[in-house]
N, C-alpha and C positions, 0 to 999 in steps of 0.2 A: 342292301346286300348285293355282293357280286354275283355276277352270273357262273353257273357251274358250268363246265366242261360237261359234253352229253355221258361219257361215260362214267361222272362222277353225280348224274342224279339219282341214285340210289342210296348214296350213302348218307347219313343223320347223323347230327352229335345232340346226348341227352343230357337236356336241359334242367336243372334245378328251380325248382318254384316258389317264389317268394313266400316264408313260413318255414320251410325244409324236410315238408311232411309227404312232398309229391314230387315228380319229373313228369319231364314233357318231352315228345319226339315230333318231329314233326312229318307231317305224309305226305307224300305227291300228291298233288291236284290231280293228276288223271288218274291216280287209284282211287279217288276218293270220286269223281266223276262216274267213274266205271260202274263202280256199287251204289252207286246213287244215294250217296250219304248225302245229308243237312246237318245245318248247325245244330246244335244241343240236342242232336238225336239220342237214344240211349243205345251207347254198345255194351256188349259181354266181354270182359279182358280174363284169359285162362291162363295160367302158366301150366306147359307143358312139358316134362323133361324140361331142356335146357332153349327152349320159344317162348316167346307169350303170341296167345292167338286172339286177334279183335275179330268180332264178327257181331250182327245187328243184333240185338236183345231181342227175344222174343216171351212175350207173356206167357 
């Protein structure tokens, strides 16, 4: 993959996943850094009005 332009690391194109029953986006590394996510952690995906918000599951 080529390298992005700084002002174009924000921007995602979403991905269809093999099956056709999901998509995928992909995130920054240093957001996912910041919140101190791991692999196969469990998030909460909401959709909001016209957002969807990710944020850590909590029991």
């Amino acid at each position: 993959m080529a390298l992005r332009k700084t002002d174009e690391t924000k921007v995602r194109s979403l991905t269809k996943i093999a099956g056709g029953s999901s998509y995928a986006v992909t995130i920054p590394i240093d957001y996912i850094r910041k919140l101190k996510w791991r692999g196969k952690q469990k998030l909460e995906v909401k959709l909001y009005q016209d957002r969807i918000i990710i944020r850590d599951w909590k029991p």
